[in-house]
N, C-alpha and C positions, 0 to 999 in steps of 0.2 A: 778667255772667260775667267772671271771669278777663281780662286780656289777656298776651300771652306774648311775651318779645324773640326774634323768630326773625329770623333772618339778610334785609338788605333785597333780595339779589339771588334769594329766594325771591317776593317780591313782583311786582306787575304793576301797570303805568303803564295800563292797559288796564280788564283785571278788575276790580283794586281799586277803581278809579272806578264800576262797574258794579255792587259789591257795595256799595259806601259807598250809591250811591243807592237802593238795594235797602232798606237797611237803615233808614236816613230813612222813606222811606215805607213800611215795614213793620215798624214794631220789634219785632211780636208774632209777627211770620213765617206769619201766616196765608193771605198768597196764593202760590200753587205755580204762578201762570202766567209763564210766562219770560221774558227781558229779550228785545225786537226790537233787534238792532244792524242797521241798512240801510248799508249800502254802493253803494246800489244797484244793480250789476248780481250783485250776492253777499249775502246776508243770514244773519243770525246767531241764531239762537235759544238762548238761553242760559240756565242752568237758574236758577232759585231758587235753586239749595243745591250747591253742590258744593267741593270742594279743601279744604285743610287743616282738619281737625275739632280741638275742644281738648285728645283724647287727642295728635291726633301734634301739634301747638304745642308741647304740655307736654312730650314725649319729644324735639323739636328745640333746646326750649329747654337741657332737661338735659343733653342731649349737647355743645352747643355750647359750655356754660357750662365744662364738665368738659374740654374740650378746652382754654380759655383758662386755666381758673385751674391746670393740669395740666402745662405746658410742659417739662417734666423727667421727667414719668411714663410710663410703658407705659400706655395705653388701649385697652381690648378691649370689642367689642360681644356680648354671645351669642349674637347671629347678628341675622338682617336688622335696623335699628333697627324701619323701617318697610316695608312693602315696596312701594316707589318707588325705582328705579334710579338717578334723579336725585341723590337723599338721599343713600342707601348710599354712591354714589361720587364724592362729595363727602368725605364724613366718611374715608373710604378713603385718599383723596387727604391727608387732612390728621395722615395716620397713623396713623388708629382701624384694628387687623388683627378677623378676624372669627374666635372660636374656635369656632363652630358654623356649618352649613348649613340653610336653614328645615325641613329632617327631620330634624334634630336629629343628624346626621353628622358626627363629631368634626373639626373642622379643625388644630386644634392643642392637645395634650393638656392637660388641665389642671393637670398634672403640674409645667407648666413654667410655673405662676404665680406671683404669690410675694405677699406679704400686701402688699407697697408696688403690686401695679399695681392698675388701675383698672380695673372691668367695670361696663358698663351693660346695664341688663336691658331689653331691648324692650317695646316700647307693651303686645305683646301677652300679657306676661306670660310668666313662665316656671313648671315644676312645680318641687311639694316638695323633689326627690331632687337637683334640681340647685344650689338653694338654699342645701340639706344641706350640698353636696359644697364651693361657695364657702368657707360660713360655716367651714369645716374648714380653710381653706387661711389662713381669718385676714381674709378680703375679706369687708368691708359691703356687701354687697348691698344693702341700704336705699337709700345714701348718691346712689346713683346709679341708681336704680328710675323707670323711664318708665312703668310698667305704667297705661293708662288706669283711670281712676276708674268707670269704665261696665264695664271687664271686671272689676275688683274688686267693683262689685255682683252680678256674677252667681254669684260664689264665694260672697259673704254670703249670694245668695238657695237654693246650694246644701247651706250648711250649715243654715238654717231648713227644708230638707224632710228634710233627714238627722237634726236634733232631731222631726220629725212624724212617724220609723218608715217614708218614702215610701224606693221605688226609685229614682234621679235618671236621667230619659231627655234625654241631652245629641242636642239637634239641631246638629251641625256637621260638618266635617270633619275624618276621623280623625287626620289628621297633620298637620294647619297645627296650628301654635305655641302659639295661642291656648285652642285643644279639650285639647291634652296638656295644659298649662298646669291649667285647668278640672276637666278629667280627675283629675288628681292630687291635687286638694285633693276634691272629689266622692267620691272612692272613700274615703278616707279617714271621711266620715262616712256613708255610706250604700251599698249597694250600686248600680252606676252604669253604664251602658249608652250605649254613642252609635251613633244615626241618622242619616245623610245624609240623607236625603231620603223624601219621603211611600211613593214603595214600597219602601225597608227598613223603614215605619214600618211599615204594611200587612203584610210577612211577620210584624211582632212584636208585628203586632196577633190576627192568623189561629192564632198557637203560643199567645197569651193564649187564646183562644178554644178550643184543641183543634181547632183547622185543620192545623195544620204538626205534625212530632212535633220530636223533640229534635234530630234528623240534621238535619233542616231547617233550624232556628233555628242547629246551629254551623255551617253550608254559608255560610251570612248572617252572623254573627255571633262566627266566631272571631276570638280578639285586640281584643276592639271591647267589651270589659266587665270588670270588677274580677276580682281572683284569687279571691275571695270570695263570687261571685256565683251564684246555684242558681235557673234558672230556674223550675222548678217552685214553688219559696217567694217569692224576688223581685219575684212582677209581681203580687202581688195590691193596690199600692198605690203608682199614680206620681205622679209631679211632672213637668213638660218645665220644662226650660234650657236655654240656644243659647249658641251661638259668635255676637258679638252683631254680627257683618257678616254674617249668613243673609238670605236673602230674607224681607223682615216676612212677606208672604202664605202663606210656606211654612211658616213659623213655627206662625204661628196654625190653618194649616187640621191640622197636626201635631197641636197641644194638641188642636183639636176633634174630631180620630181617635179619640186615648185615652180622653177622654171619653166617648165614644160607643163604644167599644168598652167600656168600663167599668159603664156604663150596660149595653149588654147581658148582659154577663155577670152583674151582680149587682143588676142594678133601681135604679130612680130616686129609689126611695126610703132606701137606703144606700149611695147614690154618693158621698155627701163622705167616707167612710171608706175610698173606694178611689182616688180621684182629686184631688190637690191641685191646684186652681183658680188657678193661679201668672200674674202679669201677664207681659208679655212682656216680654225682658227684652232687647232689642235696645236698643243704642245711640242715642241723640237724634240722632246726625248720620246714621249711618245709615235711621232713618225719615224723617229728612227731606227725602237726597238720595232716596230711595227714590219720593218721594209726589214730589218736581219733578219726575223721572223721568215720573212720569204727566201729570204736569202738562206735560209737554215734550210728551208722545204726544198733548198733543187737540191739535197744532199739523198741519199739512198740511207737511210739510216732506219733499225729496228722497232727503238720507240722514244720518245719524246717525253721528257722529264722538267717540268715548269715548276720552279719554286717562289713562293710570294705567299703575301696572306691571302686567304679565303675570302675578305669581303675587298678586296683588289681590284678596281675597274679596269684598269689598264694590263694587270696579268690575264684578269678571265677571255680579254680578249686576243691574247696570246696562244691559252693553251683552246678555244675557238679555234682559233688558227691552223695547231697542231695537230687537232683532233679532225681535221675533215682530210688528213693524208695520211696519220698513223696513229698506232696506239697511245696515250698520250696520257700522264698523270700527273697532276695538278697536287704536289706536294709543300708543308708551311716549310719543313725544315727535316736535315737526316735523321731525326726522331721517328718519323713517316716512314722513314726506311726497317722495316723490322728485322730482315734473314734476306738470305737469296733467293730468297723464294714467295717470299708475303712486304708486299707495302700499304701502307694506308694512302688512301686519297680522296682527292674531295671532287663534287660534282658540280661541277657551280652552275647548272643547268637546272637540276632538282634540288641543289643547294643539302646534300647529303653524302654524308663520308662513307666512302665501300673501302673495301677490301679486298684485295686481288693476290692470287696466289699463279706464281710463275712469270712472273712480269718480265723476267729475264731469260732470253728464246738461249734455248740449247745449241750454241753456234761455236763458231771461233774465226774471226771476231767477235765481238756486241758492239756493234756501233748503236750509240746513243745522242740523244739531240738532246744539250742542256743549254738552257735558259731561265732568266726570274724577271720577274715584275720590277718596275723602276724605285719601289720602297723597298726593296730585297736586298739587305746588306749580302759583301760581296763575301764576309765569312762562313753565310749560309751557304751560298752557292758550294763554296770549299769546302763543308761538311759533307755537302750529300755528294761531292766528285769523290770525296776521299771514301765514302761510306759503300760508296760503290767498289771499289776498287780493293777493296780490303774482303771481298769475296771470291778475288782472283789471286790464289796465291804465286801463280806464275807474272803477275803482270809487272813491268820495270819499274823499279825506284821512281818516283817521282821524281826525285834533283837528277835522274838521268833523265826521263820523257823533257822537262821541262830545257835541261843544257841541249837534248837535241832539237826541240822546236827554236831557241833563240840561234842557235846555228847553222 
């Protein structure tokens, strides 16, 4: 695969050592059981798979490149590069301004562009209309396009169910970047619908069925499907595509609704003319922090520590994950860490920051389960291992923990 020049102060004297050896003895990435770091009186379980994936490499690389060979131009991002707070305000710092907000909320008009500056397009892809509206002002949008290669296949795999006559049922969130993105190109070749989650799929499975009548399906469903879209003719033939950071399980158990509701409705035996059998089309880094994830969960460990940013699809479904077997806190960076006794964290359920006092059980050991979101540089990660650790004044040197895990 690819390797990509990303900045070295993203890197970790830590991690990196722990991902190198990782990688040596695993090159086909087959085993999901997590790295033991001992410290002895603090222990570290650390996942298989996590931190910078090669959509955002490849979007850090762009940006950064664009900012050196640029040193006289206006550089505009169209809104979050990635969304990791780290990133963002870094690039900020170095003078990239942001003309959108991730809901797409003007921040500076585009009025006020001009064909000599420079706009980079997000990992996560942006829609048609906005593209449009660039290419008008005279700016290459190409020139400077981070959009991952993993979400460009889910466009390609939407315009092959829009040549099959299907409805395209997008599994994501309505308003992160990535679904509008998706959205845009979808509705154009097929009539196009998006589901959050298994019980919106379930209402749009029940209105397929003549469960729900029409009132129902728009109570669910207004604003959330193409201008062109007729319920009553649209659903006799879908396809599922995702926002490719969904949860894999939620993914799939999605496709096997429709299915199954397709199936009943019109028999097993002319089900391939009502339901396109589409593979899933989630991101390689996502299924794989996804499955370390689980691999982290057969551990016996205290609590569970997820660092990424807050508006993060792919972490929130992470510390989801952690949160239904342990205590689990969902931190941006060791900043969150206050004392050994109070850390900040966020709730990405109620979408509110608590505060928690004693997060760290009265033990000897503290086994803890760390992990981050795939936009989670790996120096983040090494702050809050270190931040941790620096509240055990007994616990081993690091360059010793580290010479005895490589030996």
């Amino acid at each position: 695969m690819k390797t990509f020049d990303i900045p070295e102060f993203y890197k970790s004297p830590i991690i990196s050592r722990i991902k190198q050896l990782r990688k040596l003895n695993d090159p086909r990435k087959t085993d999901f059981t997590p790295t033991l770091l001992d410290f002895g009186s603090i222990r570290f379980f650390i996942s298989r798979h996590f931190g910078f994936c090669y959509g955002v490499e490849n979007a850090i690389e762009i940006s950064y490149k664009a900012i050196e060979e640029n040193p006289d131009k206006r550089i505009f991002l169209l809104s979050q590069m990635i969304h990791n707070p780290e990133v963002n305000n870094d690039l900020v710092s170095r003078g990239v301004k942001f003309l959108m907000d991730t809901s797409g909320k003007q921040i500076i008009p585009f009025s006020e562009l001009t064909k000599e500056d420079i706009v980079i397009i997000p990992a996560f892809g942006t829609t048609l209309e906005i593209e449009e509206q660039l290419n008008t002002l005279g700016i290459d949008v190409r020139k400077h396009d981070t959009t991952c290669p993993f979400v460009e296949r889910v466009w390609k795999k939407s315009e092959k169910l829009g040549e099959d006559n299907s409805t395209i049922i997008i599994h994501g969130k309505f308003n992160h970047e990535e679904t509008r993105a998706t959205f845009s190109r979808s509705e154009k070749k097929a009539p196009s619908i998006i589901v959050k989650n298994i019980h919106e799929s379930r209402i749009l499975g029940d209105y397929i069925l003549g469960k729900k009548t029409i009132e129902e399906f728009e109570q669910t469903f207004k604003g959330k499907y193409c201008c062109h879209f007729d319920p009553k003719q649209h659903l006799k033939r879908v396809g599922v595509i995702n926002q490719t950071t969904m949860l894999a399980t939620e993914t799939q158990e999605i496709a096997d609704y429709f299915k199954n509701i397709m199936q009943e409705k019109y028999g097993e035996a002319d089900l391939k003319n009502h339901f396109a059998d589409t593979r899933d089309t989630l991101c390689y880094a996502t299924n794989e922090n996804q499955e370390a994830t689980y691999g982290l969960l057969q551990e016996k460990a205290d609590i569970a520590i997820v660092v990424g940013g807050y508006n993060s699809s792919n972490t929130s479904h992470i510390v989801e994950l952690c949160e239904k077997q342990l205590p689990t806190y969902f931190i941006s960076s060791a900043a969150e860490i206050t004392s050994a006794t109070v850390i900040n964290h966020f709730n990405f359920t109620n979408h509110e920051h608590l505060v928690s006092s004693d997060y760290l059980p009265n033990k000897n050991p503290v086994d803890i389960i760390l992990t981050s979101g795939a936009s989670c540089p790996d120096s983040v990660v090494d702050g809050v291992l270190q931040k941790l650790i620096s509240f055990f004044p007994t616990a081993t040197p690091v360059d010793v923990a580290l010479d005895q895990l490589m030996n």
